[in-house]
C-alpha positions in Angstrom: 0.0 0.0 0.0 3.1 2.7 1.1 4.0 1.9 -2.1 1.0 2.6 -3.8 1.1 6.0 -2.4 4.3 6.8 -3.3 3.8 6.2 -7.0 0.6 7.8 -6.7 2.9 11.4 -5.1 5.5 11.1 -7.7 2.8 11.0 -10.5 0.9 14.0 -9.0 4.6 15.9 -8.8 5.2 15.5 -12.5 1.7 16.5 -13.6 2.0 19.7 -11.4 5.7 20.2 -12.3 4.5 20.4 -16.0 1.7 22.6 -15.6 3.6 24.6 -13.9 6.1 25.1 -16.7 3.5 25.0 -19.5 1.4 27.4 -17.4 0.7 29.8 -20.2 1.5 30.0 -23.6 1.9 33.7 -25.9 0.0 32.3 -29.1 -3.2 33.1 -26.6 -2.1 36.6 -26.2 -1.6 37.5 -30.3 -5.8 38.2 -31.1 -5.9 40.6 -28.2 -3.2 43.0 -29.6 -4.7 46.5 -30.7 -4.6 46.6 -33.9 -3.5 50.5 -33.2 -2.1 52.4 -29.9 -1.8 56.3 -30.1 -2.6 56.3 -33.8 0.4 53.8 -34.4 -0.3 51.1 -36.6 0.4 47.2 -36.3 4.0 46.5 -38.3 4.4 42.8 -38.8 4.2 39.9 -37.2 4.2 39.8 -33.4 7.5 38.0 -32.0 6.8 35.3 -29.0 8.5 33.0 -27.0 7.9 30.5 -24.1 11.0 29.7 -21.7 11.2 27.3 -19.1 14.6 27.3 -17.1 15.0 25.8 -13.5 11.4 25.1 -12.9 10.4 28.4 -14.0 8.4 29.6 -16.9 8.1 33.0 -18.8 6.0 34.2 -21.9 7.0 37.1 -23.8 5.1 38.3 -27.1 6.1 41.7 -29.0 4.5 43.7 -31.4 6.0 46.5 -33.2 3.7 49.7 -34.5 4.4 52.4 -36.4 2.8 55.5 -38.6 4.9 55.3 -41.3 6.7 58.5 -41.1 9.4 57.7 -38.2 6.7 57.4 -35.1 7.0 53.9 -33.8 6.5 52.2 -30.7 7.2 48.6 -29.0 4.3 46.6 -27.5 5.4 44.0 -24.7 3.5 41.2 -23.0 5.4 39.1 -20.6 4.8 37.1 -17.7 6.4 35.1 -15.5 8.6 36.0 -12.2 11.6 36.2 -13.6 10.5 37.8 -16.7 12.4 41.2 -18.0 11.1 44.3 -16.6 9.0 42.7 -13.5 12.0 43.5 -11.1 12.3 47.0 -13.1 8.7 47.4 -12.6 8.1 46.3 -8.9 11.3 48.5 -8.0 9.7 51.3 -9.9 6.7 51.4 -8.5 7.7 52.2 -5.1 8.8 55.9 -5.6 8.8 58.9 -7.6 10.9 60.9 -9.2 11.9 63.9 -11.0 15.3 65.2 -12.7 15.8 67.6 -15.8 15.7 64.6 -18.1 13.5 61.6 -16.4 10.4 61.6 -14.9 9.3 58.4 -13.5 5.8 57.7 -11.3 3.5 55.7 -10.7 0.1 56.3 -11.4 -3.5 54.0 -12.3 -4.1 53.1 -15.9 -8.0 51.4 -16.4 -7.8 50.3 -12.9 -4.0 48.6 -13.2 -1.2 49.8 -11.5 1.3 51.3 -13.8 4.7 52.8 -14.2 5.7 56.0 -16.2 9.4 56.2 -16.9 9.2 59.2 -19.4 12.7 60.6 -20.9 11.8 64.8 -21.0 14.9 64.9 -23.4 13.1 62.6 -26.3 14.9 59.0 -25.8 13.7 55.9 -24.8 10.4 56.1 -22.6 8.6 53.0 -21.2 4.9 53.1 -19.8 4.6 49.8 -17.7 1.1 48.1 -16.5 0.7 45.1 -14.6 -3.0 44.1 -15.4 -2.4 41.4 -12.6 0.1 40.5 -10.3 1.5 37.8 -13.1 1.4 40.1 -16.4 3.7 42.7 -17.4 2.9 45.0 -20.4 5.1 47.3 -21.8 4.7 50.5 -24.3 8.3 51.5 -25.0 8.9 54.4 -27.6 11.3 57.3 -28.8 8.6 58.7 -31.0 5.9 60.8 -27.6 7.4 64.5 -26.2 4.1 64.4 -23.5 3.5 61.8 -21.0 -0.1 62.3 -21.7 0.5 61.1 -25.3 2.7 58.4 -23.7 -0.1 57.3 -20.9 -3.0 57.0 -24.1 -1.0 54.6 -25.4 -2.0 52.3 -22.6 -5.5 53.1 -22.7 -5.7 51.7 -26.4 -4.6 48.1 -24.9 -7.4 45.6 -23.7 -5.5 45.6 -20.0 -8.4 43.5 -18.7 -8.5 41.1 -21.3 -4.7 40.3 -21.1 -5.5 40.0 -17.1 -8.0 37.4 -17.6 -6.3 35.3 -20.4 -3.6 34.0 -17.1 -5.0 32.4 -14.5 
């Protein structure tokens, strides 16, 4: 019978040990990309990948958008704890602050908590939203001179929808 038991533990580790790793795969986030954030167009095809590395998993999907005249930006989806830009992110979050070329705070997009690293000087600025405590999605463009114009961007992507697709 203890042996019984013992087979019956081991099988129940490897089925949770592989859902675990296969806990999500990106192919489900591609049909809820905008087809358009702050009047920047889908470019391409989105770019995913699904990582497992010492018991840990990650998704990441990108999509590039663009207007066509030099205006682009960088859509991100990733989750996972280890993921890029969830450290960033839960570091960020706890503080705000000001110099003559970065602003970063933390404010509420659609109900998520987000992160605003915005560049004054016209590089790299990344808005970050964490629709749930799992998800991270990131705008990231050179191509926005207002965080207003920066912080639309997030409004144009179905935040609750992405929540809802990991459980």
């Amino acid at each position: 019978m203890h042996k019984y038991i013992t087979v019956f533990l081991i099988v129940v580790g490897f089925i949770l040990a592989s859902s675990a790793a296969n806990a999500f795969d990106y192919k489900e986030w591609i049909p809820l990309l905008p087809e358009s954030i702050g009047g920047l167009d889908k470019q391409g095809e989105p770019e995913g990948m699904n990582m497992e590395k010492s018991g840990q998993s990650m998704s990441t999907l990108k999509q590039e958008y663009s207007d066509g005249s030099g205006n682009d930006a960088r859509l991100t989806i990733v989750t996972g704890t280890n993921a890029p830009g969830v450290r960033e992110f839960k570091t960020l979050q706890q503080f705000n602050m000001e110099t003559g070329e970065r602003k970063v705070k933390t404010l509420d997009i659609s109900g998520h908590k987000a992160v605003l690293d915005f560049n004054k000087k016209g590089g790299r600025s990344n808005l970050m939203i964490a629709p749930q405590e799992e998800i991270l999605v990131v705008i990231e463009t050179r191509s926005f001179d207002t965080e207003d114009a920066l912080i639309s961007m997030g409004n144009d992507v179905p935040l609750a929808d992405i929540a809802d697709s990991v459980e």
